[in-house]
N, C-alpha and C positions, 0 to 999 in steps of 0.2 A: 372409624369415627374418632373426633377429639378426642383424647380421656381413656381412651384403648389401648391398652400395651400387652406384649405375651414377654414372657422371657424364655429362652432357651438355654438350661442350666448347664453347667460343666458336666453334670452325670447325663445330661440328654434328655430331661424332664422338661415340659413346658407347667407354666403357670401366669395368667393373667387372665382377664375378660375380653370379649369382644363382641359387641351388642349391635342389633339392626341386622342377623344374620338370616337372609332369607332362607325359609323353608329348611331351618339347622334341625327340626327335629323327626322330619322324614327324609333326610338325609341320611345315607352309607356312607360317608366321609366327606371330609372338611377338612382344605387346604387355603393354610394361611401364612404369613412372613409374622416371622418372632428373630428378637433383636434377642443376640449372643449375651453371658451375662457376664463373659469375659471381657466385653468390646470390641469384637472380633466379628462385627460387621451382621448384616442380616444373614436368616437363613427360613430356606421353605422348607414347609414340615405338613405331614400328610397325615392324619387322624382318623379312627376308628371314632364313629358318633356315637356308638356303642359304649363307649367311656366315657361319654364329655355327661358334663352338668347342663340341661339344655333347660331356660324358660320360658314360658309361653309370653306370645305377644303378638301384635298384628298393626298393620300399618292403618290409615286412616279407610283405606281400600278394602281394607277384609282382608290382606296377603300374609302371611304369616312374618314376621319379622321377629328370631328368638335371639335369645341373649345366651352365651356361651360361656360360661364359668368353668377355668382351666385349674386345676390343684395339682401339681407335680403327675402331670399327664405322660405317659410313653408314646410318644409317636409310633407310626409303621414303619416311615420313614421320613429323612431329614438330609437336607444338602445343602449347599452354600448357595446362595440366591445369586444371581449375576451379576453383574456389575451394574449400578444404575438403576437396580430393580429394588425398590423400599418402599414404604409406606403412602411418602407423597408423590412416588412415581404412580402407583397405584390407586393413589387419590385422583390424579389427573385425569388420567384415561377412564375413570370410571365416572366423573364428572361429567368427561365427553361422549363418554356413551350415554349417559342420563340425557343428555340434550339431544344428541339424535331420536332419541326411543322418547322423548317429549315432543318435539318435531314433527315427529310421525301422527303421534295421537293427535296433537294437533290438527292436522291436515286433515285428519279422522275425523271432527268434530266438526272440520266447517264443512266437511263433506254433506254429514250430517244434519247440520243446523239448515245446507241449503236446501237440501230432497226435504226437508221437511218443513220450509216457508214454500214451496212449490205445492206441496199437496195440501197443507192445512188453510183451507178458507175458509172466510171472515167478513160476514158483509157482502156473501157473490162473489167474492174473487178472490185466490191466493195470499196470503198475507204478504210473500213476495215480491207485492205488486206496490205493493205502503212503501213511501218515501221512510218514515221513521226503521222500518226492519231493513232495507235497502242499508241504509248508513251504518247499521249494527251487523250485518254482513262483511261490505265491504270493511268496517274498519278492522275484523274477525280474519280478514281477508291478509290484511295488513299485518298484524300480529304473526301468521303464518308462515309467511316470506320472511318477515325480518328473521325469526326464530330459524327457518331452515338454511337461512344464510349465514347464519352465525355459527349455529350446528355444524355444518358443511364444513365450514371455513377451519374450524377448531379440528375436527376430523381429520380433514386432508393435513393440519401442521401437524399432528402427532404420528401419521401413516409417513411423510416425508423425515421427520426425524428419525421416525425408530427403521425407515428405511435405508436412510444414507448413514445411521450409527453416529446422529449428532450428539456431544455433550457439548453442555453450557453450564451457565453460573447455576443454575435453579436445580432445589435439591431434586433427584432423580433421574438426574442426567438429559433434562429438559433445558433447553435456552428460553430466556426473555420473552423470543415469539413465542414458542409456546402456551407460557403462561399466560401473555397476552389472549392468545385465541380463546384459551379455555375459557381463562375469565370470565372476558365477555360474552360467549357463549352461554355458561352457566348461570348469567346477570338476564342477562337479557332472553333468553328463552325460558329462565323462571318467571321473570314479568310476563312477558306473554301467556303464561302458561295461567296465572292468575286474572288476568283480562281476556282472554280469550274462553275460558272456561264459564266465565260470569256472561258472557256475549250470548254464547249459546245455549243456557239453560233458560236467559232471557228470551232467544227467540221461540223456544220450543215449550216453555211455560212449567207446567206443573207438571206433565205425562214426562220430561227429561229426568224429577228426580224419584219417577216409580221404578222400584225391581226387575221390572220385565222390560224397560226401555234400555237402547244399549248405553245409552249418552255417558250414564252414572260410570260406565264401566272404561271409559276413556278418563271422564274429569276427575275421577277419586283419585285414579293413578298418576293422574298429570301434578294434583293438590298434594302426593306422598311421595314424588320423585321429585317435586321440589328442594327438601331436605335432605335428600340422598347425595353421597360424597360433597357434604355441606351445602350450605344454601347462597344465595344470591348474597347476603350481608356478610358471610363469612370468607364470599371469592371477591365480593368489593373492597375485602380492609389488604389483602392480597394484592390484589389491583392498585389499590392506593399506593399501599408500599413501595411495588415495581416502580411505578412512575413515579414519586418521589424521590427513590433512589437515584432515578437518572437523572433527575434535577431538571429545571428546565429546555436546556441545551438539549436532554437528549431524550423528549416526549417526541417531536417529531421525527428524528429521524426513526424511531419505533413502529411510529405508526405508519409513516410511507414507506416503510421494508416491506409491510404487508400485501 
């Protein structure tokens, strides 16, 4: 997350924070990249949770999310990270995996939103049947697609990169497409993920946000994976920059590579 840093000392000590760490404190170990304190580039390092400073916390979901306090820790063990392999290389792909695993639940929910205008009737007939839940579907329908297409799309450029061993300008040994993909993937499958959530708990009324309904168990995680390897406003100022950089001249030819 922003604001995160480990160091890896000359004696081989770590020391820093690193917060939003799921399930760090029923965790056996914890592997993370800490920057050298010589400058001698990243390195992975392998932790006994046994020793860490762990605090409680929890995401909007109820999932545990703790916070990691490093004070001149000994690793178990410690290597040179690969080439390519740092922070915002890491931030990338976990971005992209956030969208898939958003995507999904998505699909989850309009699943759900439809089996249950099919059965809940209203007046004698399925509410599925009403022009007004009809347009609140489909448009739920819509959000869907666009988010798995985006998903997809972001997925498949980081599977070809890290397949064919591309490097580019973008830190982590990611090219322009790249970042592009993710980007908008992480833009735009968070918008969905806030429109589509509100869609569904609309069709399905009050019984969507009781404890024993599954719905709550899709839309909390869709509302807290939002956040996760930054949010939509934070991969937009990203976004902005890339294309800015290339100036005008070279917005399209960006986006017809794709």
């Amino acid at each position: 997350r922003p604001g995160d840093n480990v160091i890896l000392t000359s004696a081989g000590a770590l020391s820093g924070r690193v917060r939003g760490v799921p399930f760090a404190k029923t965790a056996k170990h914890l592997a993370l990249v800490a920057q050298r304190e010589d400058g001698g580039g990243q390195a992975i390092a392998l932790l006994d949770c046994g020793s860490l400073r762990v605090a409680d916390g929890s995401s909007i979901a109820g999932d545990a999310l703790n916070t990691v306090h490093l004070q001149q820790v000994r690793p178990i063990a410690s290597k040179d990270a690969i080439d390519g392999l740092d922070a915002q290389a890491l931030l990338t792909m976990g971005a992209a995996v956030r969208a898939v695993q958003m995507s999904g639940a998505l699909e989850a929910i309009l699943e759900i939103a439809v089996a249950y205008a099919n059965e809940r009737v209203a007046f004698e007939r399925p509410i599925a049947k009403f022009q007004a839940v009809q347009h609140n579907l489909a448009r739920l329908a819509g959000e869907v697609a666009a988010a798995m297409a985006a998903a997809g799309s972001a997925a498949d450029a980081i599977a070809n990169a890290l397949g064919g061993g591309t490097a580019g300008t973008c830190a982590g040994g990611f090219d322009d497409a790249v970042l592009l993909e993710v980007a908008a993937a992480k833009i735009r499958v968070g918008e969905a993920a806030g429109e589509g959530a509100g869609i569904a708990h609309q069709v399905l009324g009050a019984i969507g946000f009781t404890r024993e309904h599954v719905l709550h168990r899709f839309t909390q995680r869709l509302w807290a994976w939002r956040d996760d390897f930054d949010n939509e406003s934070a991969w937009a100022v990203r976004l902005g920059a890339l294309v800015a950089a290339g100036g005008g001249e070279g917005l399209w030819p960006l986006l017809a590579s794709r």
